[in-house]
C-alpha positions in Angstrom: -6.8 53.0 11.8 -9.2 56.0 12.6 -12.6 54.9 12.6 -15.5 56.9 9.9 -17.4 59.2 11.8 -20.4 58.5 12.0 -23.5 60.6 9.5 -26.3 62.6 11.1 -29.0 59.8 10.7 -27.1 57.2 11.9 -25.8 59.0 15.4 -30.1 59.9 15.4 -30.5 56.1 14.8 -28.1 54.8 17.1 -29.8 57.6 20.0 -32.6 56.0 19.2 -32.4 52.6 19.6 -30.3 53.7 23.1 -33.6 56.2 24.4 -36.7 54.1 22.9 -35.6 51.2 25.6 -35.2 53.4 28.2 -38.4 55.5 27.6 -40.5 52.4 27.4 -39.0 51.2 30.4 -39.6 54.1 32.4 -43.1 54.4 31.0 -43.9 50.8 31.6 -42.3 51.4 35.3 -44.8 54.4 35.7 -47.7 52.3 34.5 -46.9 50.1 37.4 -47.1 52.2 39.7 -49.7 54.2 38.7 -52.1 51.3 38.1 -51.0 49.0 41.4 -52.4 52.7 43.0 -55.7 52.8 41.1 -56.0 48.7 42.3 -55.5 49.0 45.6 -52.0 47.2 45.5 -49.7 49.5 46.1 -47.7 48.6 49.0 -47.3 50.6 52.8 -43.7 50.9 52.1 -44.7 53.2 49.5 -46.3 56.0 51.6 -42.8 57.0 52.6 -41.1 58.5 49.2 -37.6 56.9 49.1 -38.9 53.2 49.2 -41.2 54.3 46.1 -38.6 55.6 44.7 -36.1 53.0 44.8 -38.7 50.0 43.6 -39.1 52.7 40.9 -35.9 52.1 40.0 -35.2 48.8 40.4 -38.1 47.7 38.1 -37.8 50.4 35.7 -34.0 48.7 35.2 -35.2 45.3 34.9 -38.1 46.3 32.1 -35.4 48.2 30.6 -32.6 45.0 30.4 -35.2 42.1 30.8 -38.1 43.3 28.4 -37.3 46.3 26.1 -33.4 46.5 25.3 -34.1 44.0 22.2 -36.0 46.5 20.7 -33.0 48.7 20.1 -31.6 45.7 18.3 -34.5 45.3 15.7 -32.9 45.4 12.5 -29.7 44.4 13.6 -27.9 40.7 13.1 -27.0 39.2 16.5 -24.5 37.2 16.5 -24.0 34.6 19.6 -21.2 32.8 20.5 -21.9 29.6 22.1 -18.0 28.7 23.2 -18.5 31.7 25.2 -21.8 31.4 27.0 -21.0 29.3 30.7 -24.1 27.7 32.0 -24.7 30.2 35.1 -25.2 32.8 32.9 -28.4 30.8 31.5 -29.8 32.1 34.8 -28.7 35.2 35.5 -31.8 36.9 33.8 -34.3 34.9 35.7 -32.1 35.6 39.3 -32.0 39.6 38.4 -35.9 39.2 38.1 -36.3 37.1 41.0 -34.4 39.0 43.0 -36.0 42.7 42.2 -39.2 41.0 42.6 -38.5 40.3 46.2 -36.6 43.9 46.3 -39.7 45.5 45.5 -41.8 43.6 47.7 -39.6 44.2 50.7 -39.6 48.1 50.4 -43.4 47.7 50.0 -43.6 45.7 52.9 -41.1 44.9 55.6 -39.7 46.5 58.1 -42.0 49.3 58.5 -42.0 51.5 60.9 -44.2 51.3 63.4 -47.7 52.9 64.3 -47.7 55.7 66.1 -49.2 55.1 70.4 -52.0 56.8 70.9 -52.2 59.8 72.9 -52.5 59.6 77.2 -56.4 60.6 76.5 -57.3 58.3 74.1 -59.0 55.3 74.9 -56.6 52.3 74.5 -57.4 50.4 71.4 -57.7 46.3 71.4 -54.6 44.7 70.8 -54.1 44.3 67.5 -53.4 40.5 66.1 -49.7 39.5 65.1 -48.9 40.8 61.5 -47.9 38.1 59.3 -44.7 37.1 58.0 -43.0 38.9 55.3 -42.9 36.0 53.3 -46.3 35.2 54.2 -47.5 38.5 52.8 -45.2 37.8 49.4 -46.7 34.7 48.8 -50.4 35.9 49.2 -49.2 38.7 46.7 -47.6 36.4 44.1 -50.4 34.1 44.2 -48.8 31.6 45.1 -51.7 30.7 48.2 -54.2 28.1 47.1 -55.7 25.3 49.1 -54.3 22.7 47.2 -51.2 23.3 45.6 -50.6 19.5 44.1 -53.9 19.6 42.6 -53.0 22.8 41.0 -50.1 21.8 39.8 -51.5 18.9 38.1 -54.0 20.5 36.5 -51.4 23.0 35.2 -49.8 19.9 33.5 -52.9 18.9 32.0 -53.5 21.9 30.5 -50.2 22.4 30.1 -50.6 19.6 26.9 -53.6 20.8 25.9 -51.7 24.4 25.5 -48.6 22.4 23.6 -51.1 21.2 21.4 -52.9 24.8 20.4 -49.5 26.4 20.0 -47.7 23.7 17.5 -51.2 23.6 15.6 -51.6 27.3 15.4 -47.9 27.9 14.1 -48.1 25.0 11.5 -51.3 26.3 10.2 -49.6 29.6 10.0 -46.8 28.0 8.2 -49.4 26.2 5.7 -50.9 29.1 4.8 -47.4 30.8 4.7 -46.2 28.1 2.4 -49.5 28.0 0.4 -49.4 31.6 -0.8 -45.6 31.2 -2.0 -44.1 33.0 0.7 -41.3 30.0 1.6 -38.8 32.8 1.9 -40.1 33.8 5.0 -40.2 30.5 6.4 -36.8 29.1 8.2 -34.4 27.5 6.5 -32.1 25.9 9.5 -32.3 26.3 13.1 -30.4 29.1 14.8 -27.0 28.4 15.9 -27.7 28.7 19.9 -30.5 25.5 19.9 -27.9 23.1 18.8 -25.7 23.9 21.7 -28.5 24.2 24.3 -29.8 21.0 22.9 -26.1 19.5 23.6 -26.4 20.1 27.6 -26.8 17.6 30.1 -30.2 16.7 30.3 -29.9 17.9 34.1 -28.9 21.5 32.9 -32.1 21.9 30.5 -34.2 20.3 33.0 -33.0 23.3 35.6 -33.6 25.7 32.9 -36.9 24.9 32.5 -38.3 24.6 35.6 -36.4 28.3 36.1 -38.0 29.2 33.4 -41.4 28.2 34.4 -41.1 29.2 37.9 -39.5 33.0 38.0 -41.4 33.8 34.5 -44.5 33.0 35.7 -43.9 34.7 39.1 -42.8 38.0 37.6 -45.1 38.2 34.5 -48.1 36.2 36.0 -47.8 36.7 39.6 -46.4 40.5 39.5 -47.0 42.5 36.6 -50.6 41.0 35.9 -52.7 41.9 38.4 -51.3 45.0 38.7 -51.2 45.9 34.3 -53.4 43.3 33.4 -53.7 40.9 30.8 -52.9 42.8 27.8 -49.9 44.6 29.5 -48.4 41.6 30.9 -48.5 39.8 28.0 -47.0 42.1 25.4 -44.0 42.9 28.0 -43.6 38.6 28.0 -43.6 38.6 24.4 -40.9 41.4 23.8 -38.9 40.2 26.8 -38.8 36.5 24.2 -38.5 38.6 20.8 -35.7 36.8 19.1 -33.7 37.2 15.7 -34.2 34.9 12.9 -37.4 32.9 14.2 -40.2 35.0 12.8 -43.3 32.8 14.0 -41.7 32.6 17.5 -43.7 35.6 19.1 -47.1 34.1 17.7 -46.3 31.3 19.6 -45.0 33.3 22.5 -47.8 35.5 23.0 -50.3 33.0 22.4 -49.0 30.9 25.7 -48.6 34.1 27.3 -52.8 34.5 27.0 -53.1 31.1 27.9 -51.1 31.3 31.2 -52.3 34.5 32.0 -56.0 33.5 31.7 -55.4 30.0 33.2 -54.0 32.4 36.4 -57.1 35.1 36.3 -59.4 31.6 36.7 -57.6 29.4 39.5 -56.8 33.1 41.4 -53.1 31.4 41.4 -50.2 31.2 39.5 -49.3 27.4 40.4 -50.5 25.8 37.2 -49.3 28.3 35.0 -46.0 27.4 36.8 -46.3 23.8 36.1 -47.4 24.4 32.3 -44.9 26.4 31.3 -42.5 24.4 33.2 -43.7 21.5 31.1 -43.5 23.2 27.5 -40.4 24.3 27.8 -39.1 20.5 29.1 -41.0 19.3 26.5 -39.2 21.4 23.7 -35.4 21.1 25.6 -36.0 17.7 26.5 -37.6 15.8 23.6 -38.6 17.6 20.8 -35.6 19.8 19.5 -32.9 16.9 20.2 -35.3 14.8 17.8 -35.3 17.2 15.2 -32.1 18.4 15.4 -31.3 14.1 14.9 -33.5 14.2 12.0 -32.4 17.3 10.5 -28.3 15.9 10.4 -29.6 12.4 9.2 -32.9 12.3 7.4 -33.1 12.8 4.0 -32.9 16.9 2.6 -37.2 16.6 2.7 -37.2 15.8 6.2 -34.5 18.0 7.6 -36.3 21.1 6.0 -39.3 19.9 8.5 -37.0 19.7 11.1 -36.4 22.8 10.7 -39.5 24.4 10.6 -40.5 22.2 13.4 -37.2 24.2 15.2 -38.4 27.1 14.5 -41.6 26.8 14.7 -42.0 25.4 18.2 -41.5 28.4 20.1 -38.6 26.7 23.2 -38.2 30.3 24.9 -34.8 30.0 23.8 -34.0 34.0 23.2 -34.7 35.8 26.2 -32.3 32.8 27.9 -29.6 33.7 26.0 -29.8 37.5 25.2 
C-alpha cells in the first residue's frame, strides 16, 4: 500500500519539530560555553580548538536527546510500551549524562600538554607544587568538596521533607483551585500507563532508580550546568528534560524542586544535599506513595480512586524523562 504524501504544512511541521530541538540544543550548547568563558570556568583543555570542539559536541548531543527532543513531540500522543522496556534501559539516560559529563571535564582538563621550559637565560623558576588529580579537580568542579559530607547529606534529607511537603501542597492547592473554577477536565482522570509497571518492580530496582536519579541529575543540572548558566537556565533545561504527556501539573512540580535544589546548592556551595533530597523524593514517590495509591485506586471505592489518581498525577515521581 503506497503511503499519502505528505501536504506542505505538515512536511514544514514535521521539519520543525526535527530543527527546533536541534537549534535549541546547539544554542543552549553555545550558552555554555560562552557563559563558563565570561565566569572564569572554562577549562585549559579548551585553549587548544579541537578539545572545545568536541565537548561542544558532545553536550550539544546530550541537550539535544536528554533535554529538548520532547519538544518536537508537543502535541503528539506517546504511546509506551511497558512489555518492551528492560530495566537497563531505565538508566541509560542518566549513564549518557554521566558519562559526557566526565567527557567534557577530561578534554578540559587532563592530559594536557605540558608547559613549555624556559629559555637557557631565564632565571629558573621555583618548582612548581604537584598538580592535583584529575578526579580531584572534577570533584572540586562538581561541587562535590565540602568539609563534612554526612552532615550534608543529612541536612539534604531534612530539607528534602520539608521540599516534599511544599511541592504536594502547592500542586493540591493548584488542583483546588483548578477544581473550584469548574475546570475538572483538565485534571487527570487515571494514572498513566508506565507508573503501574514501574510501581510493579522490585523494590531494589526503584530504589537504584532513585538514588541514580538523585545522584547523576543533580550532578549534571546542579553541579554542571548551574554555575556555569545559572539558576534560571538550569532549571528550565531540568524541567523540559522531565516534560511528560498526559500529567499537566507535573512541570509545576518539577520546576518548583528544581528552584529548591538549585538554591539549596547556591547556599551550602555543594551539591551533596540536593543529592540526598532528590534522592529521597523520588524513593518516597517509587517506594511508598504511588504503590499506595495505585492499591487504593484498584480497591477503594470510585471517590477514592479518583483521589488516587490525582494524588498519581499530581505528585510529580520524575517518571518521564526515565522512560522517554
Amino acid at each position: 500500500m503506497l503511503r499519502r504524501p505528505l501536504s506542505p504544512t505538515a512536511d514544514m511541521v514535521v521539519a520543525l519539530r526535527l530543527l527546533l530541538p536541534f537549534a535549541a540544543a546547539l544554542a543552549s550548547a553555545f550558552a555554555v560555553d560562552r557563559l563558563s568563558a565570561r565566569r572564569g570556568l572554562l577549562p585549559p583543555g579548551f585553549r587548544i580548538p579541537w578539545r572545545r570542539a568536541a565537548a561542544f559536541s558532545l553536550l550539544a548531543a546530550l541537550l539535544w536527546g536528554a533535554v529538548f527532543l520532547p519538544l518536537g513531540r508537543l502535541g503528539e500522543t506517546l504511546v509506551l510500551d511497558p512489555a518492551k522496556i528492560t530495566t537497563p534501559q531505565l538508566f541509560v539516560l542518566h549513564a549518557l549524562m554521566l558519562g559526557v559529563v566526565v567527557a567534557w571535564s577530561a578534554l578540559g582538563y587532563a592530559f594536557l600538554p605540558p608547559a613549555r621550559a624556559p629559555l637557557a637565560d631565564a632565571a629558573v623558576p621555583p618548582p612548581r607544587p604537584p598538580a592535583p588529580s584529575f578526579w580531584r579537580v572534577l570533584a572540586a568542579q562538581l561541587g562535590f568538596r565540602a568539609p563534612d559530607v554526612p552532615r550534608e547529606i543529612g541536612l539534604g534529607l531534612l530539607l528534602g521533607v520539608a521540599a516534599w511537603g511544599v511541592v504536594v501542597a502547592a500542586l493540591v492547592s493548584i488542583a483546588v483551585v483548578v477544581w473550584a473554577l469548574h475546570g475538572e477536565s483538565a485534571l487527570p482522570k487515571e494514572p498513566p500507563a508506565i507508573i503501574p509497571w514501574i510501581a510493579a518492580l522490585p523494590v531494589g530496582v526503584r530504589l537504584a532508580v532513585s538514588l541514580s536519579a538523585g545522584f547523576v541529575e543533580e550532578t549534571f543540572f546542579r553541579g554542571f550546568l548551574q554555575p556555569r548558566v545559572g539558576i534560571v537556565l538550569s532549571t528550565a533545561m531540568f524541567a523540559l528534560a522531565h516534560l511528560s504527556y498526559g500529567q499537566p501539573f507535573m512541570l509545576v512540580g518539577i520546576t518548583l524542586l528544581s528552584l529548591i535544589y538549585a538554591l539549596l546548592v547556591r547556599w551550602r556551595q555543594t551539591v551533596w544535599p540536593a543529592i540526598a533530597a532528590h534522592s529521597l523524593f523520588d524513593g518516597v514517590q517509587l517506594l511508598v506513595i504511588i504503590p499506595v495509591a495505585l492499591r487504593v485506586l484498584g480497591r477503594g471505592p470510585a471517590g477514592a480512586g479518583k483521589a488516587a489518581a490525582l494524588v498519581v498525577d499530581l505528585l510529580p515521581a520524575l517518571l518521564g524523562k526515565l522512560i522517554c
